[in-house]
N, CA, C and O atoms as CSV, one atom per row, in Angstrom:
chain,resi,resn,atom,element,x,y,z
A,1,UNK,N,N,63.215,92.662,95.437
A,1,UNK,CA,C,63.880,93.212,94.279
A,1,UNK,C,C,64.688,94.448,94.636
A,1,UNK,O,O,65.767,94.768,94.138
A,2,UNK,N,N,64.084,95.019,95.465
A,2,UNK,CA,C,64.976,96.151,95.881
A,2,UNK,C,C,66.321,96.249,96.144
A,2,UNK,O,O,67.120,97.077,95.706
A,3,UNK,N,N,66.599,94.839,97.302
A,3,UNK,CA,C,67.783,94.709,98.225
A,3,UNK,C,C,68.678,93.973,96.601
A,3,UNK,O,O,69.908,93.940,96.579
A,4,UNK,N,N,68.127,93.628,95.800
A,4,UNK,CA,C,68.871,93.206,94.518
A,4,UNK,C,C,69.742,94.399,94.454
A,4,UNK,O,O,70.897,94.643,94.801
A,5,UNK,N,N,68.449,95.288,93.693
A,5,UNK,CA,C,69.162,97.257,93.404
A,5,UNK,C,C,70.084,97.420,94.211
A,5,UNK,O,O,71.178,97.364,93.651
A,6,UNK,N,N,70.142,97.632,95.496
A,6,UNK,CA,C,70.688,98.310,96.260
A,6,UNK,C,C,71.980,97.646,96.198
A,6,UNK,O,O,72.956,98.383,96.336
A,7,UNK,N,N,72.213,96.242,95.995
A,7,UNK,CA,C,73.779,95.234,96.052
A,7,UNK,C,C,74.070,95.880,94.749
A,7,UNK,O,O,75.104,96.527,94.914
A,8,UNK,N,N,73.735,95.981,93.787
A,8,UNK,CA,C,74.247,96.313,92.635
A,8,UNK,C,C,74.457,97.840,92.702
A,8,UNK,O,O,75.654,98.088,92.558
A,9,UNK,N,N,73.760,98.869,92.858
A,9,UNK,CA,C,74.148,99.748,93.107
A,9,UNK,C,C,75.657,100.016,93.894
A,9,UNK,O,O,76.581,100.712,93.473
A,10,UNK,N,N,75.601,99.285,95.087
A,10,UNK,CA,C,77.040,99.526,95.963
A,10,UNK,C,C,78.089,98.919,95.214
A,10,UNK,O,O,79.132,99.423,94.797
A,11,UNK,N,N,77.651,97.758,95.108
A,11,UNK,CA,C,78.884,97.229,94.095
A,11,UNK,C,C,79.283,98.106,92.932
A,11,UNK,O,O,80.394,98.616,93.077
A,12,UNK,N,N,78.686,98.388,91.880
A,12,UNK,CA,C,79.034,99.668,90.964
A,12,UNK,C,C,79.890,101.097,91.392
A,12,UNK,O,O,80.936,101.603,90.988
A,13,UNK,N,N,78.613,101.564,92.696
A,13,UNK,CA,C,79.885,102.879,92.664
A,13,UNK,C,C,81.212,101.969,93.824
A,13,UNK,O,O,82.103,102.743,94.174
A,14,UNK,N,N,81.343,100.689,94.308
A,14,UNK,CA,C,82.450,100.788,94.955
A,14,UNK,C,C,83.934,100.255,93.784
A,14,UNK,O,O,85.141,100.400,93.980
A,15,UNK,N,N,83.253,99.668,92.669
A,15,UNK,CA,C,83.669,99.346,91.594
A,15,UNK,C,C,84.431,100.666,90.817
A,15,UNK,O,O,85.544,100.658,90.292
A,16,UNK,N,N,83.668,101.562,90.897
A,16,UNK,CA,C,83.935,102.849,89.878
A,16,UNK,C,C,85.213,104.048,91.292
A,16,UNK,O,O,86.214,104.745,91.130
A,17,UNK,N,N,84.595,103.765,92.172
A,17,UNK,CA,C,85.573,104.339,93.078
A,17,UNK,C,C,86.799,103.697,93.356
A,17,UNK,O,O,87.868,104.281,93.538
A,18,UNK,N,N,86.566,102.165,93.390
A,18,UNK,CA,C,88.173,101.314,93.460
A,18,UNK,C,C,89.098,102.301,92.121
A,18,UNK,O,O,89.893,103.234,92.229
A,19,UNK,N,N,88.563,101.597,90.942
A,19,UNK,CA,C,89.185,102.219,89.710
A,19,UNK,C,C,89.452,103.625,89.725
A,19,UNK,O,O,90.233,103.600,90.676
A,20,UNK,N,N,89.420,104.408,89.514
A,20,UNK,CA,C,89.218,105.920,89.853
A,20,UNK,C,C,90.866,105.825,90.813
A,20,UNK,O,O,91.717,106.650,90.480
A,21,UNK,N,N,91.152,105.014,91.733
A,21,UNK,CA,C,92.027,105.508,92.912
A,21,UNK,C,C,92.860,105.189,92.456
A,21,UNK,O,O,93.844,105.914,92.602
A,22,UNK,N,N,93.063,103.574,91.390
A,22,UNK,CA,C,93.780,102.890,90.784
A,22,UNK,C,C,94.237,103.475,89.655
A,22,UNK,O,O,95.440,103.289,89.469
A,23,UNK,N,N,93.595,104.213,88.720
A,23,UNK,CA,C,94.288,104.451,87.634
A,23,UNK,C,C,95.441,105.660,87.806
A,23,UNK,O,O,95.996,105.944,86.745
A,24,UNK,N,N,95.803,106.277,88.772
A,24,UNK,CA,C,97.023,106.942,88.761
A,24,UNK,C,C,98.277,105.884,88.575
A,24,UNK,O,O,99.206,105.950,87.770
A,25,UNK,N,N,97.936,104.647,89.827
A,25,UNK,CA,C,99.509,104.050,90.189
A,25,UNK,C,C,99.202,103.544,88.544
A,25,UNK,O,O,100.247,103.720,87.917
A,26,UNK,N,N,98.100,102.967,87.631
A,26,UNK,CA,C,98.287,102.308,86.694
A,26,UNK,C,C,99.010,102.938,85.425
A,26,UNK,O,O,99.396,102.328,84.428
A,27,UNK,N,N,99.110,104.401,85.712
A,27,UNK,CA,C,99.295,105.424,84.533
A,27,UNK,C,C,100.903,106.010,84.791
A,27,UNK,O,O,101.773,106.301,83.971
A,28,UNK,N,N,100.901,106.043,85.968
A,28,UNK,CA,C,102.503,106.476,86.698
A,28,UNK,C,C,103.118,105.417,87.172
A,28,UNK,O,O,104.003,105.752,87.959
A,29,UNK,N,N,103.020,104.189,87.016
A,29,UNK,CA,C,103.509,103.232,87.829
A,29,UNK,C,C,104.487,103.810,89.064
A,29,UNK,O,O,104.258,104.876,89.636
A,30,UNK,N,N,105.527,102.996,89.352
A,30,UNK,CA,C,105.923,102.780,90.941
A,30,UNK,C,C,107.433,103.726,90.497
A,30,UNK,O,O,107.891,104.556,91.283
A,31,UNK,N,N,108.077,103.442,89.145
A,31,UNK,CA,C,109.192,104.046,88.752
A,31,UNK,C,C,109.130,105.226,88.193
A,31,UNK,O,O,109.961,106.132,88.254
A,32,UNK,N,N,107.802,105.186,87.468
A,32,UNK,CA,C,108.035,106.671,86.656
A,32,UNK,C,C,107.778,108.054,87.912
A,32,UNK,O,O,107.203,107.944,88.995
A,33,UNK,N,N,108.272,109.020,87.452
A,33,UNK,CA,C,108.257,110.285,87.974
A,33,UNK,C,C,107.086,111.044,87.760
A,33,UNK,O,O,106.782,111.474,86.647
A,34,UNK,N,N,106.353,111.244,88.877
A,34,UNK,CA,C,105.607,112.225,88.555
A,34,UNK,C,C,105.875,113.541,87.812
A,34,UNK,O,O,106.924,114.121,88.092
A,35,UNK,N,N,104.970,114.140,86.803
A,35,UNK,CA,C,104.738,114.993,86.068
A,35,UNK,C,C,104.808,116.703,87.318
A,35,UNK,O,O,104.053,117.034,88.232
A,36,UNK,N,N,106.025,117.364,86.762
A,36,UNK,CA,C,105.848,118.924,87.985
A,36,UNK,C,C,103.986,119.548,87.479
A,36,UNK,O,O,103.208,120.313,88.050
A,37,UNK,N,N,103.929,119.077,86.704
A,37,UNK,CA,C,102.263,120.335,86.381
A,37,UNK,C,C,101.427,119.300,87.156
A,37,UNK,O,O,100.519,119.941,87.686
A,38,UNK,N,N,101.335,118.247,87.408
A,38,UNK,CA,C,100.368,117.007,88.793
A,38,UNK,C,C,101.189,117.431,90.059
A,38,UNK,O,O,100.525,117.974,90.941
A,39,UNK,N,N,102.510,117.270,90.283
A,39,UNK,CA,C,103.192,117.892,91.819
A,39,UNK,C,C,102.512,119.764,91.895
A,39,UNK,O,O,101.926,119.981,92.956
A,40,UNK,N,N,102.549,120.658,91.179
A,40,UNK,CA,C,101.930,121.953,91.074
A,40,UNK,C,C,100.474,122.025,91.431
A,40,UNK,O,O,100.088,122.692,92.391
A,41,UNK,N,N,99.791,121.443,90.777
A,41,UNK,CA,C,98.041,121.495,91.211
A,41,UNK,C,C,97.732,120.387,92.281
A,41,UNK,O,O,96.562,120.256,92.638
A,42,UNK,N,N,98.787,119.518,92.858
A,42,UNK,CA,C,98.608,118.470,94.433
A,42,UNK,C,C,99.280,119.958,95.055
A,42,UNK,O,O,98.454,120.020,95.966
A,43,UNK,N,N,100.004,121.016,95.243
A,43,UNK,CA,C,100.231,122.039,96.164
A,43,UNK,C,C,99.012,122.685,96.249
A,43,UNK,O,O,98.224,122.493,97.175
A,44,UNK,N,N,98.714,123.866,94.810
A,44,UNK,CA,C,98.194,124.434,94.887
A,44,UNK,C,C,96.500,123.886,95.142
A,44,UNK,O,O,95.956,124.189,96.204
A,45,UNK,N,N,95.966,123.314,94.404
A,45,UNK,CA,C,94.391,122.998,94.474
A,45,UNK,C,C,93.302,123.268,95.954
A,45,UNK,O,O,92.187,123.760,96.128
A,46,UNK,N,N,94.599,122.492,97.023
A,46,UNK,CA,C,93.589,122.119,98.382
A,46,UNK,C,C,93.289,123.861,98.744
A,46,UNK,O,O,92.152,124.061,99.171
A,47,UNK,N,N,94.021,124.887,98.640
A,47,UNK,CA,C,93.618,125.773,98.917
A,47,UNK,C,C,92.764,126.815,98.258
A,47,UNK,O,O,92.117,127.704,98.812
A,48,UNK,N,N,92.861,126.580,97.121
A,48,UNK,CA,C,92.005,127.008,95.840
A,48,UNK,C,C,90.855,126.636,95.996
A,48,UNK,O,O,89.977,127.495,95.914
A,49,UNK,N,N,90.484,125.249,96.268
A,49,UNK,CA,C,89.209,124.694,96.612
A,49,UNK,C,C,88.823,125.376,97.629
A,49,UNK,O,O,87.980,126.245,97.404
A,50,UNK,N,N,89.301,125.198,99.005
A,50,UNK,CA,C,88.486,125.873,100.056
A,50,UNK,C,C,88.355,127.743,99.512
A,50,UNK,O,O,87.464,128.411,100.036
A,51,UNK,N,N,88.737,128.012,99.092
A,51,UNK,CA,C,88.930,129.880,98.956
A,51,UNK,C,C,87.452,129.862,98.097
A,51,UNK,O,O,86.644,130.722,98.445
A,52,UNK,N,N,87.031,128.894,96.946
A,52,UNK,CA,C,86.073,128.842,96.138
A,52,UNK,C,C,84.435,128.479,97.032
A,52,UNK,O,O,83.366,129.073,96.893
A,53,UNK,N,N,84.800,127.176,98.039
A,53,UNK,CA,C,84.372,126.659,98.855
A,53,UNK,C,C,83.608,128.212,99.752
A,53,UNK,O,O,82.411,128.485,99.838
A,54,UNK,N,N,84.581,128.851,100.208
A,54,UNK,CA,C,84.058,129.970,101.063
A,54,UNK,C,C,83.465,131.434,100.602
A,54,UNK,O,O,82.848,132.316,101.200
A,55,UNK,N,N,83.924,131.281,99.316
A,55,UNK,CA,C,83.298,132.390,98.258
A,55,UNK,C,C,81.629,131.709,98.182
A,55,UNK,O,O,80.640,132.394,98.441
A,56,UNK,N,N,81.568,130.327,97.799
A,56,UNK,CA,C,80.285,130.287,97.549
A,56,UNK,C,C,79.359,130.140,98.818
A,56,UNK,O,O,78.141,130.296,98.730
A,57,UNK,N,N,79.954,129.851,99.928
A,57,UNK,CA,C,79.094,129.815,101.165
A,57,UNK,C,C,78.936,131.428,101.500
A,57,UNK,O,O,78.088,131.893,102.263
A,58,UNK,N,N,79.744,132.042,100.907
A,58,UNK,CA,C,79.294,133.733,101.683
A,58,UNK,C,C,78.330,133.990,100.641
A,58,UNK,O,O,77.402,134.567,101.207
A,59,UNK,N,N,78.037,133.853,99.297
A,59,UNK,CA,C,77.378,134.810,98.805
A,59,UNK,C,C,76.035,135.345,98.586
A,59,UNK,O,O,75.646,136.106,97.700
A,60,UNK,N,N,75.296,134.724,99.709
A,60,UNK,CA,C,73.969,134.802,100.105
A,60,UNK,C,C,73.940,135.609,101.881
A,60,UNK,O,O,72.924,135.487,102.566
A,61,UNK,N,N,74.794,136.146,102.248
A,61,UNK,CA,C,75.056,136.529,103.998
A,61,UNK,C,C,74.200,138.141,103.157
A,61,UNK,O,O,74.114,138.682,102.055
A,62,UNK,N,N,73.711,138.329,104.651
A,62,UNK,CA,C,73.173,139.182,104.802
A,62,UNK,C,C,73.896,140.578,105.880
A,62,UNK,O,O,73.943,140.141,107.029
A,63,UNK,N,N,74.273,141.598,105.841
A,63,UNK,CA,C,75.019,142.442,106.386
A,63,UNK,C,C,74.687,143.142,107.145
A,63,UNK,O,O,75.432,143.729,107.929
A,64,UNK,N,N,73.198,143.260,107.067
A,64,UNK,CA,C,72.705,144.359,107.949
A,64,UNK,C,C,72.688,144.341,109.592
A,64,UNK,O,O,72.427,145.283,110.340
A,65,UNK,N,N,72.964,143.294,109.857
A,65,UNK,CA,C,72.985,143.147,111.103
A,65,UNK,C,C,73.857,142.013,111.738
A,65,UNK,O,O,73.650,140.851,111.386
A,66,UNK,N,N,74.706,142.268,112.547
A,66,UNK,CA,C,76.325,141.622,112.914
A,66,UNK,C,C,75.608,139.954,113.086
A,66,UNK,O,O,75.995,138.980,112.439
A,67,UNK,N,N,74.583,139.942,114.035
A,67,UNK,CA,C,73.961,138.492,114.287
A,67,UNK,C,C,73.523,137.689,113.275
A,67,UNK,O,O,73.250,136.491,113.337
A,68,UNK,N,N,73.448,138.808,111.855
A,68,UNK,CA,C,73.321,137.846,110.702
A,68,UNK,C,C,74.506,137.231,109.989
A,68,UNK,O,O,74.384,136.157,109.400
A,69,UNK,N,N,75.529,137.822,110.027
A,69,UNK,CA,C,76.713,137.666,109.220
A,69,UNK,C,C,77.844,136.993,110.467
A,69,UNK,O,O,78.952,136.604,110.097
A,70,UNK,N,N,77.513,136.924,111.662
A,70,UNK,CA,C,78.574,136.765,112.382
A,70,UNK,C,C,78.851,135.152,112.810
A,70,UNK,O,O,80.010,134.807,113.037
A,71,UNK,N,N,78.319,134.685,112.858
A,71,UNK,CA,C,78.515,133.065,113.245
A,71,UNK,C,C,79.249,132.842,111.781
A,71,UNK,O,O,80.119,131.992,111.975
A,72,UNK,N,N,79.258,133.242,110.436
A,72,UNK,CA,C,79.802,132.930,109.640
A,72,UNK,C,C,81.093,133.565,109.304
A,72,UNK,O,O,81.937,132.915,108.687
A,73,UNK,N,N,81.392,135.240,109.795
A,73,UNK,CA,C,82.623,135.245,109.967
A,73,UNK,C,C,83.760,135.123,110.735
A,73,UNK,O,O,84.926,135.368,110.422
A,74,UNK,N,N,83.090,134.535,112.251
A,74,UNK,CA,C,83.896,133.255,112.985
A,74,UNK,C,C,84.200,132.126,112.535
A,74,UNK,O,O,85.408,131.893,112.497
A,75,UNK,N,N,83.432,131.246,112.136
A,75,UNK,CA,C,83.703,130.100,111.266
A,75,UNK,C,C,84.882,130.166,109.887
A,75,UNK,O,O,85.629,129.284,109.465
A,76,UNK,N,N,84.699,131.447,109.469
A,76,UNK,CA,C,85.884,131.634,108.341
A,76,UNK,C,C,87.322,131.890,109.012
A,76,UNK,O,O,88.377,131.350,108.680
A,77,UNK,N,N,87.142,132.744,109.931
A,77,UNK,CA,C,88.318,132.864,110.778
A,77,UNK,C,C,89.010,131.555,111.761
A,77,UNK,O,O,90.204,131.346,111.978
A,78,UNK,N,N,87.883,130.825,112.225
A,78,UNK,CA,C,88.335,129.967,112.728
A,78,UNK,C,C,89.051,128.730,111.938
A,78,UNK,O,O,90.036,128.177,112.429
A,79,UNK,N,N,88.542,128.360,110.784
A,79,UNK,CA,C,88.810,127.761,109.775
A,79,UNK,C,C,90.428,127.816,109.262
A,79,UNK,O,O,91.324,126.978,109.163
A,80,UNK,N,N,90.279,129.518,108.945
A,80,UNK,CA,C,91.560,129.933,108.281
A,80,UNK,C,C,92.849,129.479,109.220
A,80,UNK,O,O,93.771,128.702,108.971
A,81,UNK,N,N,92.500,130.397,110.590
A,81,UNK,CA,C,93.670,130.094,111.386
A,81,UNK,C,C,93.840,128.735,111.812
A,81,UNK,O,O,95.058,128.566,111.868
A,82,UNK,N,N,93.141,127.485,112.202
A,82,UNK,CA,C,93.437,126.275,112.252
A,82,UNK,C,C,93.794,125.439,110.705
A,82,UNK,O,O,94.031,124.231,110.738
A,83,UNK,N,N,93.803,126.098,109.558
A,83,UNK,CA,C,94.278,125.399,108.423
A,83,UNK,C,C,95.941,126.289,108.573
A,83,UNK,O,O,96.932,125.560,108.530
A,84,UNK,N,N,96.027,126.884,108.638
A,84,UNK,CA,C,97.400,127.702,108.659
A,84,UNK,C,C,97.894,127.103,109.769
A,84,UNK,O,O,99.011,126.694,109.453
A,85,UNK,N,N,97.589,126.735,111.287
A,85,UNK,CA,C,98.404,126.225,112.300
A,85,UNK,C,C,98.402,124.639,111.710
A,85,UNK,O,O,99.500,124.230,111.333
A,86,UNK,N,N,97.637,124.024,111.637
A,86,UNK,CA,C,97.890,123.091,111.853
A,86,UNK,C,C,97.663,121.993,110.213
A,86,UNK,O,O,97.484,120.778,110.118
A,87,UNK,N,N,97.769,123.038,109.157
A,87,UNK,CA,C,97.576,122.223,107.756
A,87,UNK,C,C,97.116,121.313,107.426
A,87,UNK,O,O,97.482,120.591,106.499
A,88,UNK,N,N,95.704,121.103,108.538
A,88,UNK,CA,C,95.381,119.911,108.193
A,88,UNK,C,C,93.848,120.047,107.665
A,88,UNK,O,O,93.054,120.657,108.381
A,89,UNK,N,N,93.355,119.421,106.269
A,89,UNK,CA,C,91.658,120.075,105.654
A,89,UNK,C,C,90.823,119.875,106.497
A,89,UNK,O,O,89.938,120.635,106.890
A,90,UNK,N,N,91.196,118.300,106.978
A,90,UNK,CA,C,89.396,117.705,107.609
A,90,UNK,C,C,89.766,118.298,109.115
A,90,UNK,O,O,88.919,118.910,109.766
A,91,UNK,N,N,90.575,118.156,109.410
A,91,UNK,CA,C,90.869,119.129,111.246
A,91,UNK,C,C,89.840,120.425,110.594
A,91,UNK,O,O,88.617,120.454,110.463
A,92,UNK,N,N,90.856,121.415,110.271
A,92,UNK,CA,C,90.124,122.219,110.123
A,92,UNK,C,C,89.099,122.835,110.003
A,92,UNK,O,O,88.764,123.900,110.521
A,93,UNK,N,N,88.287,121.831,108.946
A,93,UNK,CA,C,86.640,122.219,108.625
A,93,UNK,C,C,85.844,121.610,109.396
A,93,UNK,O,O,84.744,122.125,109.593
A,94,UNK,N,N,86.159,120.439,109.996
A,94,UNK,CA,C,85.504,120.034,110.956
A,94,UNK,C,C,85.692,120.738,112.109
A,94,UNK,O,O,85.223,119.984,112.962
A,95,UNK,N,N,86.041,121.601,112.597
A,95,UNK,CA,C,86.158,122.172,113.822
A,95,UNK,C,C,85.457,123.703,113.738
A,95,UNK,O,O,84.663,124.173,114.552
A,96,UNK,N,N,85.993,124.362,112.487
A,96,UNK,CA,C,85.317,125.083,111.868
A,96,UNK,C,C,83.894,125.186,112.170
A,96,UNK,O,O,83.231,126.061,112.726
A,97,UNK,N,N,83.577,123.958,111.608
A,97,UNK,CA,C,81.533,123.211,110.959
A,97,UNK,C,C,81.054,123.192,112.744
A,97,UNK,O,O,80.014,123.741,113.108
A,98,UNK,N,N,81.753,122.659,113.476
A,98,UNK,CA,C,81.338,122.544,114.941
A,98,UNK,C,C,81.057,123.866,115.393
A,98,UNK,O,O,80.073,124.064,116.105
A,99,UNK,N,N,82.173,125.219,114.895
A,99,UNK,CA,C,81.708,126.178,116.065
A,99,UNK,C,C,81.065,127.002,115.308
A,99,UNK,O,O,80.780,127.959,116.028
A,100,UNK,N,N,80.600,127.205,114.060
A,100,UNK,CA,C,79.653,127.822,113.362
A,100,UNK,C,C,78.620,127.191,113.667
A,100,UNK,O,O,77.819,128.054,114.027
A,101,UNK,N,N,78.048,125.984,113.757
A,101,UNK,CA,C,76.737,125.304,113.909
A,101,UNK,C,C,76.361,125.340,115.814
A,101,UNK,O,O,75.185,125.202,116.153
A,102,UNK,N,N,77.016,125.454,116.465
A,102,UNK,CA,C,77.363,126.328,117.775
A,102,UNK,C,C,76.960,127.576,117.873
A,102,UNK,O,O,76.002,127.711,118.635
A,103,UNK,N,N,77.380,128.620,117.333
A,103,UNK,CA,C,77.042,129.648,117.063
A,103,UNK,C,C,75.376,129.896,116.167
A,103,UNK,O,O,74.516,130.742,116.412
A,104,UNK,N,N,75.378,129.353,115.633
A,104,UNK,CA,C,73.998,129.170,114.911
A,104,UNK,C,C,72.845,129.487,116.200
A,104,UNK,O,O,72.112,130.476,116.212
A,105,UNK,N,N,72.871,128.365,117.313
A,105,UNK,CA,C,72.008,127.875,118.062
A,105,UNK,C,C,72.456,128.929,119.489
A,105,UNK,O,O,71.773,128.865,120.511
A,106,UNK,N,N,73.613,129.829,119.397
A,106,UNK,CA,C,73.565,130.168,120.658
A,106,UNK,C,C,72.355,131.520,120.565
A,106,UNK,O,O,72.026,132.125,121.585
């Protein structure tokens, strides 16, 4: 009964995620023009997110001592400057996530 659940489960969220991707082209079709306030928040958002993203990962750091706070303000720096060179999210945070979790263990 389980492996039942589990087909239905995947099927549902891959069902709810197909749709979800679909209803833009279904709402804007292929001719109409995108809306400037949807072109405005596709600029602005990706960086808004990460700035929120890094507000909430700092606000538990501890200051008193550089080895506490410091693997995390490499990782912000490293982050920042590889999203600015090379504009790319998942580059970035993934490389980011590598040398903070690096730093963690050195």
């Amino acid at each position: 009964m389980a492996l039942i659940n589990d087909i239905l489960i995947i099927m549902t969220v891959a069902l709810l995620t197909f749709s979800t991707r679909l209803f833009p082209f279904l709402l804007f079709g292929k001719k109409q023009k995108t809306p400037p306030m949807l072109c405005y928040l596709g600029n602005i958002l990706p960086s808004s997110i990460i700035a929120i993203l890094i507000i909430y990962c700092l606000k538990g750091i501890n200051f008193s001592h550089f080895y506490a706070f410091g693997p995390q303000l490499t990782g912000i720096i490293i982050v920042s400057v590889l999203h600015i060179w090379k504009r790319n999210n998942l580059f970035s945070i993934g490389v980011g996530t590598v040398c903070y979790m690096l730093l963690l263990r050195i």
